[in-house]
Backbone as a chain_set.jsonl record, in Angstrom:
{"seq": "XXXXXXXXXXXXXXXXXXXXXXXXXXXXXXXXXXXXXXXXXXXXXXXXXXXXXXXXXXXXXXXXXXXXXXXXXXXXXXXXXXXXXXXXXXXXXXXXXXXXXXXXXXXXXXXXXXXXXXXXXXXXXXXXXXXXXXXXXXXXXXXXXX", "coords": {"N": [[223.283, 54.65, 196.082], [222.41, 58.059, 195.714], [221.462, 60.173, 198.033], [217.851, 61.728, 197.883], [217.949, 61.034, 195.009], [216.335, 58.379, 192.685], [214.708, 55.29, 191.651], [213.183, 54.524, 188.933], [209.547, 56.417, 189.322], [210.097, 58.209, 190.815], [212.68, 59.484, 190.317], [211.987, 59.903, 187.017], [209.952, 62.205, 188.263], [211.66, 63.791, 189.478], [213.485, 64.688, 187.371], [211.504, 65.938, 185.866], [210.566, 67.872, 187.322], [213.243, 69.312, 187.863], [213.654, 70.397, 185.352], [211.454, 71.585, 184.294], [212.001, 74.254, 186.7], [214.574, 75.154, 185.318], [213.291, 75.676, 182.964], [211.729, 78.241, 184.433], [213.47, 79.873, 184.779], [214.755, 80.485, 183.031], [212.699, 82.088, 181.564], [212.244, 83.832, 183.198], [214.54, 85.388, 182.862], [214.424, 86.095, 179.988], [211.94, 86.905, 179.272], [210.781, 85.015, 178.212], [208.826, 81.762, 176.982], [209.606, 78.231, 177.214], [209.143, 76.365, 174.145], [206.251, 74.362, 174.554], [204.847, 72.488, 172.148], [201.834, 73.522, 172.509], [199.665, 75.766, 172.489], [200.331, 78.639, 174.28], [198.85, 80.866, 174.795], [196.222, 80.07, 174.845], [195.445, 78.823, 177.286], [195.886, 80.738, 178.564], [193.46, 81.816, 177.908], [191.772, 80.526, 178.326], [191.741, 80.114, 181.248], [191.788, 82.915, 182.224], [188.932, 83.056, 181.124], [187.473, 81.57, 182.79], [187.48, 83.374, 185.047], [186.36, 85.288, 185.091], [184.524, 86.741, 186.703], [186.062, 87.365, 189.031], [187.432, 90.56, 190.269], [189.656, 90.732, 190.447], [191.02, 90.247, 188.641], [193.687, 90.447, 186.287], [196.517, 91.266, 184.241], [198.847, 91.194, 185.732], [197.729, 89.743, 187.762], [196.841, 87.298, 185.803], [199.678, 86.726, 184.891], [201.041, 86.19, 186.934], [199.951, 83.453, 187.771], [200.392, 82.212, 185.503], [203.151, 81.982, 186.018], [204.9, 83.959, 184.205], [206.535, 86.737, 182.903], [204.922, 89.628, 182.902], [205.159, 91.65, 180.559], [205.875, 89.841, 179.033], [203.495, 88.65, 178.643], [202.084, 90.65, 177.915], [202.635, 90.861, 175.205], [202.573, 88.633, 173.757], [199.695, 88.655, 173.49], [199.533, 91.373, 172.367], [200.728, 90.313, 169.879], [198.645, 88.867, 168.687], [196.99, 91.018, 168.24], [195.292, 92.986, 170.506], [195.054, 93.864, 173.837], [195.539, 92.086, 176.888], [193.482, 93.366, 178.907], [192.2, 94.77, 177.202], [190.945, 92.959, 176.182], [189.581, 91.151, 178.389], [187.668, 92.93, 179.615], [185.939, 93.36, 177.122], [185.227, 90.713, 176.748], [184.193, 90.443, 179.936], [181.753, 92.971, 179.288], [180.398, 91.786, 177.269], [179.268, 89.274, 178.41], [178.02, 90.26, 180.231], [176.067, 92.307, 179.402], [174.783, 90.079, 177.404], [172.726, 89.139, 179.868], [171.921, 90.967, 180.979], [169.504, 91.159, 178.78], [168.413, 88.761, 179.068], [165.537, 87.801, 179.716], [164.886, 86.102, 182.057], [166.125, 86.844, 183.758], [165.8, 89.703, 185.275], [164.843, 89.933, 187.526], [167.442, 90.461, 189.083], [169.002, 92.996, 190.183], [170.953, 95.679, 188.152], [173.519, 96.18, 188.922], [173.981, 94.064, 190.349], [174.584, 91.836, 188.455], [176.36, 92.958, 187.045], [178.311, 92.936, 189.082], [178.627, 90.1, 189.099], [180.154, 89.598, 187.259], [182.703, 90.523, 187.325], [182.48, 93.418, 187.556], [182.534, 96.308, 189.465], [181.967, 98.473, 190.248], [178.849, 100.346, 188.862], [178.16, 103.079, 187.968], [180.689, 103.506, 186.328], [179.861, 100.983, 184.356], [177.437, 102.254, 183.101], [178.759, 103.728, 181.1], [181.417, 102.079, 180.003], [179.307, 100.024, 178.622], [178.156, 101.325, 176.968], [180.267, 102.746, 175.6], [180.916, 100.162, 174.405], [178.929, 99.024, 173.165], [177.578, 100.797, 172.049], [174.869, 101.452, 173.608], [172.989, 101.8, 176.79], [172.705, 100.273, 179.841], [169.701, 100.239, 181.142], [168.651, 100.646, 178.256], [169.427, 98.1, 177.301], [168.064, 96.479, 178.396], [165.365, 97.478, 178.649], [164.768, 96.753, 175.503], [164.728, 93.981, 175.652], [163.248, 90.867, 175.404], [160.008, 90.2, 177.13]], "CA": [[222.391, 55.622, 195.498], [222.645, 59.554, 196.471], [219.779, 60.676, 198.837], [217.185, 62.434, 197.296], [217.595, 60.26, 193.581], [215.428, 57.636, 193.082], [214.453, 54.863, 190.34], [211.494, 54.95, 187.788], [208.617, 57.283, 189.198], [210.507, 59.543, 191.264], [213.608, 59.467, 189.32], [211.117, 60.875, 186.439], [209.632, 63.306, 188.729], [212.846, 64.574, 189.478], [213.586, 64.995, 185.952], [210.511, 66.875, 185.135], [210.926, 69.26, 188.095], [214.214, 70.31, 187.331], [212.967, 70.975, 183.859], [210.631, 72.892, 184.927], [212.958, 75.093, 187.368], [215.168, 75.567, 184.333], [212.418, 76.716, 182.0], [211.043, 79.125, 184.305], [214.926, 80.272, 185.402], [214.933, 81.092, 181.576], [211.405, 82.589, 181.094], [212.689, 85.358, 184.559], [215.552, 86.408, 182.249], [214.154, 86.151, 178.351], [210.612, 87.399, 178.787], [209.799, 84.409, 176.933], [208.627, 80.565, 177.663], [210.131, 77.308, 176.195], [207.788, 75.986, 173.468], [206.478, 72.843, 174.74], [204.104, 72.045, 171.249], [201.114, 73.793, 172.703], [199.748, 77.742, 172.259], [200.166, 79.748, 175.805], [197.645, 81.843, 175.04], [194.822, 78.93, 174.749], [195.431, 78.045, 178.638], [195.955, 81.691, 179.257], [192.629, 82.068, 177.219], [190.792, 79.39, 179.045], [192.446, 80.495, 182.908], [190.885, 84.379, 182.075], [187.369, 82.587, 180.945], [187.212, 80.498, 184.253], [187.913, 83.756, 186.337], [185.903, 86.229, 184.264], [184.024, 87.065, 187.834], [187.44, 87.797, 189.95], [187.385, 91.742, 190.399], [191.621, 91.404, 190.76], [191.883, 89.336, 187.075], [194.615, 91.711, 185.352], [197.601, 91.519, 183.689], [199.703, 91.029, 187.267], [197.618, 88.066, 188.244], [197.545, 86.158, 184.849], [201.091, 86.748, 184.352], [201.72, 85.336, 188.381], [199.366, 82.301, 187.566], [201.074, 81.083, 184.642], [204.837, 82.114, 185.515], [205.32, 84.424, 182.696], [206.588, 87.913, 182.816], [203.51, 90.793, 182.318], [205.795, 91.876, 179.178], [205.694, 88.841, 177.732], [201.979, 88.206, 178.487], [201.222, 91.442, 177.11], [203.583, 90.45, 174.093], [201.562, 86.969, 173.09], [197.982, 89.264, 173.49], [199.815, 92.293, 171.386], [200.913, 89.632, 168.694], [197.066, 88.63, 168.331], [196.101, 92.246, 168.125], [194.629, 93.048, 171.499], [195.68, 93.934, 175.022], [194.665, 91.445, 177.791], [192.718, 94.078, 179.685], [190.951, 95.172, 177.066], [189.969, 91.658, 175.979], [188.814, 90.947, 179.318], [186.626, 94.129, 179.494], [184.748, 93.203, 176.178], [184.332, 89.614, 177.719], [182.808, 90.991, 180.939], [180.764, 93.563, 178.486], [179.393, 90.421, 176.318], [178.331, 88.469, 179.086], [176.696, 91.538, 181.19], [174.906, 92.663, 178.1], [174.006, 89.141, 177.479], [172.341, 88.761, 181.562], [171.001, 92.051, 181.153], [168.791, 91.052, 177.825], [168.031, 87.863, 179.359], [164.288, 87.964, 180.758], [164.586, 85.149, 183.142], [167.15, 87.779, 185.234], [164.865, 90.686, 185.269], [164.732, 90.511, 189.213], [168.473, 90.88, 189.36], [169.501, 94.636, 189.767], [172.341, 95.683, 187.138], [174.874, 96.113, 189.908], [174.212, 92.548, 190.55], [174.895, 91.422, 187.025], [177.462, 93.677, 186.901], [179.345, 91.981, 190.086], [178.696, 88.649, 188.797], [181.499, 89.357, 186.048], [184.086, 91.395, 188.007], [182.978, 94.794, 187.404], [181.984, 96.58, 190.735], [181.26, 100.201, 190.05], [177.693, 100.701, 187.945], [178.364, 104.036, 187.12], [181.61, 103.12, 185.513], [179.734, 100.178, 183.589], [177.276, 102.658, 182.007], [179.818, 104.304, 179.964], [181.435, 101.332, 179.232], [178.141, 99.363, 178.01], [177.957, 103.127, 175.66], [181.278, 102.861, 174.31], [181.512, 99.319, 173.893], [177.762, 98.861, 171.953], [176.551, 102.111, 172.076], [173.49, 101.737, 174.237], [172.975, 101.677, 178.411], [171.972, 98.923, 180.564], [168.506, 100.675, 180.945], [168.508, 100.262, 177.099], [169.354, 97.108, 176.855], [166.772, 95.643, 179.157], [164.354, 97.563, 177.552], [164.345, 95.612, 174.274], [164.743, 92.445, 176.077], [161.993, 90.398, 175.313], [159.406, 90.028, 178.204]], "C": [[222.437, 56.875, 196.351], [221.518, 59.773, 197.245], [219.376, 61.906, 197.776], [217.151, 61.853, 195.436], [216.812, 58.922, 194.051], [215.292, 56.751, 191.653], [213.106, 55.073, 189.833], [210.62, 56.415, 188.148], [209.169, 58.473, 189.567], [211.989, 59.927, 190.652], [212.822, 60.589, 188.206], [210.523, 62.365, 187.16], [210.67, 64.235, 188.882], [212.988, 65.024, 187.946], [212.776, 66.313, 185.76], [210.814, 68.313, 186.452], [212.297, 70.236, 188.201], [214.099, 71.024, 185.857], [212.129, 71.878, 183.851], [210.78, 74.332, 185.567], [214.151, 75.673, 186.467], [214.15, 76.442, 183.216], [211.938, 78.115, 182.775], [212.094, 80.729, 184.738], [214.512, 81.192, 184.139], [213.989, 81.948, 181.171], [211.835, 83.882, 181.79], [213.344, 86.024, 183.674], [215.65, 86.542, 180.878], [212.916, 86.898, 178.589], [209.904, 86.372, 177.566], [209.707, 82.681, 177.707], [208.874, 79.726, 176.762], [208.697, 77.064, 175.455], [207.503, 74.318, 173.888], [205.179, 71.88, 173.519], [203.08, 72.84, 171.578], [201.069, 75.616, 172.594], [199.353, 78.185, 173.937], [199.034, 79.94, 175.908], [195.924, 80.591, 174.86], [194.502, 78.568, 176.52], [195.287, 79.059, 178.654], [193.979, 82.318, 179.407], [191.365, 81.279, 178.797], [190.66, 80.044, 181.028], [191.491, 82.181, 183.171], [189.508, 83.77, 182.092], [186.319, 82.341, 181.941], [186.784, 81.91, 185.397], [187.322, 85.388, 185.985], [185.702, 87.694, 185.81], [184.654, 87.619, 188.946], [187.317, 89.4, 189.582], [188.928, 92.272, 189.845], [191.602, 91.294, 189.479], [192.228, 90.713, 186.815], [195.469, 90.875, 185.276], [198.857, 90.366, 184.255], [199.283, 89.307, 187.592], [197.341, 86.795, 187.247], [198.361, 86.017, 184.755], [201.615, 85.652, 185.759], [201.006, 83.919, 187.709], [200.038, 81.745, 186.547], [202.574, 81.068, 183.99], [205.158, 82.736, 184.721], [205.796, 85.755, 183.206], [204.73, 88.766, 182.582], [204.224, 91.735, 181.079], [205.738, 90.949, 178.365], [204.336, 88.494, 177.808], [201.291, 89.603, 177.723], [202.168, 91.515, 175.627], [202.39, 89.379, 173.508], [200.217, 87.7, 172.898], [199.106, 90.335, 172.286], [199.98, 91.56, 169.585], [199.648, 89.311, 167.932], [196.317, 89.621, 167.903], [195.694, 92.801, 168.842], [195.248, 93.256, 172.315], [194.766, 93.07, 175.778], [193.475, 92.004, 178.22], [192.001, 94.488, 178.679], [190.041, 94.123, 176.428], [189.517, 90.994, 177.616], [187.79, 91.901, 179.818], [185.919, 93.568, 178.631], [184.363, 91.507, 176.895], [183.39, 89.809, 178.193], [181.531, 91.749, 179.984], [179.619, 92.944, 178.176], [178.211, 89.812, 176.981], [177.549, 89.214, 179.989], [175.914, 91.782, 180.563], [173.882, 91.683, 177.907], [172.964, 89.152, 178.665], [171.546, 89.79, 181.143], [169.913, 91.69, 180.158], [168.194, 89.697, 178.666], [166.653, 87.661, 180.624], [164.106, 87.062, 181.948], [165.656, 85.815, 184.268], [166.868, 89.179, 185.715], [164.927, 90.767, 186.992], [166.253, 90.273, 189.501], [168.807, 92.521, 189.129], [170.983, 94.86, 188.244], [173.624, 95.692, 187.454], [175.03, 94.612, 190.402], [175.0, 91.665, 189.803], [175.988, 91.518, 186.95], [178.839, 92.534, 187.765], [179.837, 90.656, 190.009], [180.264, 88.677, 187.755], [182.505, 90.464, 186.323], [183.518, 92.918, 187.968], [181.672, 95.386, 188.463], [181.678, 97.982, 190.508], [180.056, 100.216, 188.851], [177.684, 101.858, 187.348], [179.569, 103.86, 185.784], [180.903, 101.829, 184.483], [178.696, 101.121, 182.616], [177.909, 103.572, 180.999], [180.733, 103.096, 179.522], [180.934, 100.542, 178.693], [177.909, 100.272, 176.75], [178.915, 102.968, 174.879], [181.363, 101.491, 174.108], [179.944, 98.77, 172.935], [176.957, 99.793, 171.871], [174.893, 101.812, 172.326], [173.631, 101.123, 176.187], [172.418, 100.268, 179.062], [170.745, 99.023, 180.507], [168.181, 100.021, 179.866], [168.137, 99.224, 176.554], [168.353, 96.015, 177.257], [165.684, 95.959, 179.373], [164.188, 97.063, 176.772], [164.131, 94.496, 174.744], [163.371, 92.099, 176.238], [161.639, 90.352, 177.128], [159.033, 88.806, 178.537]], "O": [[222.496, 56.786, 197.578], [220.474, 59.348, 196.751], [220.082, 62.683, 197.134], [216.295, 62.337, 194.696], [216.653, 58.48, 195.189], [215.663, 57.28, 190.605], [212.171, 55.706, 190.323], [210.85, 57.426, 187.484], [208.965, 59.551, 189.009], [212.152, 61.147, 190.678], [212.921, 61.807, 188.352], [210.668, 63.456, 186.61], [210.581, 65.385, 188.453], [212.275, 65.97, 187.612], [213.233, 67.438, 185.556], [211.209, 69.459, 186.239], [212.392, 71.427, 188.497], [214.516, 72.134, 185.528], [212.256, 72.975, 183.309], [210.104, 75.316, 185.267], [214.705, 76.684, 186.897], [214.312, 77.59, 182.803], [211.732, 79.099, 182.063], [211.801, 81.913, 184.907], [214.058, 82.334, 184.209], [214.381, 82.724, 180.299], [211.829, 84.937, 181.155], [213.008, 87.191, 183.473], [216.679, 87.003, 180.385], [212.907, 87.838, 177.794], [209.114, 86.553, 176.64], [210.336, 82.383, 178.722], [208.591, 79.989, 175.593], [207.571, 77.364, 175.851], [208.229, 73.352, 173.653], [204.675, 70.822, 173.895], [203.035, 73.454, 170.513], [201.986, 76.437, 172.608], [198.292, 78.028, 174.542], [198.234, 79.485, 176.725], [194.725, 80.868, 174.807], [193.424, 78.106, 176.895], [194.069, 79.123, 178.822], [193.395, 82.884, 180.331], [190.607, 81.599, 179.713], [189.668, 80.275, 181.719], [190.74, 82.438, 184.111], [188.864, 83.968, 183.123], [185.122, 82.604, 182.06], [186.025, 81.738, 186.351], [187.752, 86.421, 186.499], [186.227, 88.794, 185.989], [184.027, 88.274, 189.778], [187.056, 89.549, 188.389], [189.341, 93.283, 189.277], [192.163, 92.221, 188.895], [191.576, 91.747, 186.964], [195.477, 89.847, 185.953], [199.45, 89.403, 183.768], [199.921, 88.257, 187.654], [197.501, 85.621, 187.582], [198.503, 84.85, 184.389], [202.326, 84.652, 185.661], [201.812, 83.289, 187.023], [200.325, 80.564, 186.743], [203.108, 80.73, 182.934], [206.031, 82.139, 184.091], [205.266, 85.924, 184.304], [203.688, 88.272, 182.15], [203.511, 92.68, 180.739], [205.579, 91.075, 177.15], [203.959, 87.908, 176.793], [200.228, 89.599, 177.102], [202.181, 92.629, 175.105], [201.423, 89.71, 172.822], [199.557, 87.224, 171.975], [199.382, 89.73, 171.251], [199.57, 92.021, 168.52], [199.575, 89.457, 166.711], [195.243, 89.463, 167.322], [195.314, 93.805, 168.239], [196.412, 92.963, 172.045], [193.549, 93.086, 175.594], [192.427, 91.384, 178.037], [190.849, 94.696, 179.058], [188.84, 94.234, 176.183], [188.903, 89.944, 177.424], [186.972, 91.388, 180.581], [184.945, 93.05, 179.177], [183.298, 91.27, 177.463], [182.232, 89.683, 177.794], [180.435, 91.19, 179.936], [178.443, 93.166, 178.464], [177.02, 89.714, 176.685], [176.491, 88.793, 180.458], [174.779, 91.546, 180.975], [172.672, 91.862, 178.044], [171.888, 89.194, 178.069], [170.37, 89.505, 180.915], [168.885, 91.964, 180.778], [167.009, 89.96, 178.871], [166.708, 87.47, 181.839], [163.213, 87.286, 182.765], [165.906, 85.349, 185.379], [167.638, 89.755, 186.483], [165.074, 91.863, 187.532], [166.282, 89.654, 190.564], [168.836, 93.092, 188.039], [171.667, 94.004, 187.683], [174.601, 95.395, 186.767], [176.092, 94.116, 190.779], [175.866, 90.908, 190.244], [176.761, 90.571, 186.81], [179.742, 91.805, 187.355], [180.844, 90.13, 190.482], [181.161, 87.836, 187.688], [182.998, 91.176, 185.448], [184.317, 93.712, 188.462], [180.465, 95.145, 188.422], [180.558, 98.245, 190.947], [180.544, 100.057, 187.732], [177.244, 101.89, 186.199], [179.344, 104.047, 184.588], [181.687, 101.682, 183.545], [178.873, 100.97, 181.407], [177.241, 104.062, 180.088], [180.822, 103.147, 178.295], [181.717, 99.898, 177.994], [177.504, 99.841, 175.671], [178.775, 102.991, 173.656], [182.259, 101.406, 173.268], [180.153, 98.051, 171.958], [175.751, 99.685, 171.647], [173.973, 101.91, 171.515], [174.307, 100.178, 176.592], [171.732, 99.415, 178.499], [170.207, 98.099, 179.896], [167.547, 98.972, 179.981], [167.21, 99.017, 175.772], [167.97, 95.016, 176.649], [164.888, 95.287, 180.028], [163.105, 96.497, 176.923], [163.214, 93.867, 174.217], [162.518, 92.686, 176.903], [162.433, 90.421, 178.065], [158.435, 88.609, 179.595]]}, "num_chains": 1, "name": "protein.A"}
């Protein structure tokens, strides 16, 4: 037997890790990833969700995290309709908006809120809280029930 082969488990392992090292050989120089039955963008979906709160999440570091080109990750989001970045903006938005309406967070500042879901500048969030539901943080935690 050759060094480094092996029967049953690691035999298999071998297998799968050269398979692996071939798909992602191929992914470097297609801009694209074998189909293995499953949708990319559901893990990619899920991996963004998890990491809402990360300041870095972009483009760069989904694309590193799940081996892909950042052409082909903004390919699979373009096909859907959308650019990553700006579906991770309305995310953050959703769930800041949400926090902010939410009376049991009333002794959190808005820069707090804010930080909780990646986005670190407060001035920069009230203009995008304006253009993305036309009304301010102020605003919004005014209506919020008491």
């Amino acid at each position: 037997m050759a060094e480094g082969t092996g029967e049953g488990a690691a035999s298999s392992a071998q297998h799968h890790l050269a398979t692996a090292l071939v798909s992602l050989v191929c992914a470097a120089f297609t801009d694209a990833v074998p189909e293995d039955g499953s949708d990319p963008w559901e893990r990619i979906r899920s991996y963004c969700l998890s990491r809402l709160g990360d300041p870095d999440l972009s483009v760069a570091s989904v694309a590193a995290a799940h081996r892909v080109s950042p052409r082909y990750l903004q390919k699979l989001c373009r096909d859907r309709g959308f650019t990553l970045s700006g579906w991770i903006r309305t995310e953050r938005l959703s769930r800041i908006r949400r926090d902010l309406a939410d009376p049991s967070l009333t002794d959190r500042s808005t820069s707090a809120v804010a930080a909780r879901w990646g986005v670190l500048d407060a001035g920069h969030l009230g203009r995008m809280l304006r253009a993305e539901f036309g009304e301010s943080a102020r605003e919004i935690r005014a209506r919020s029930p008491k």
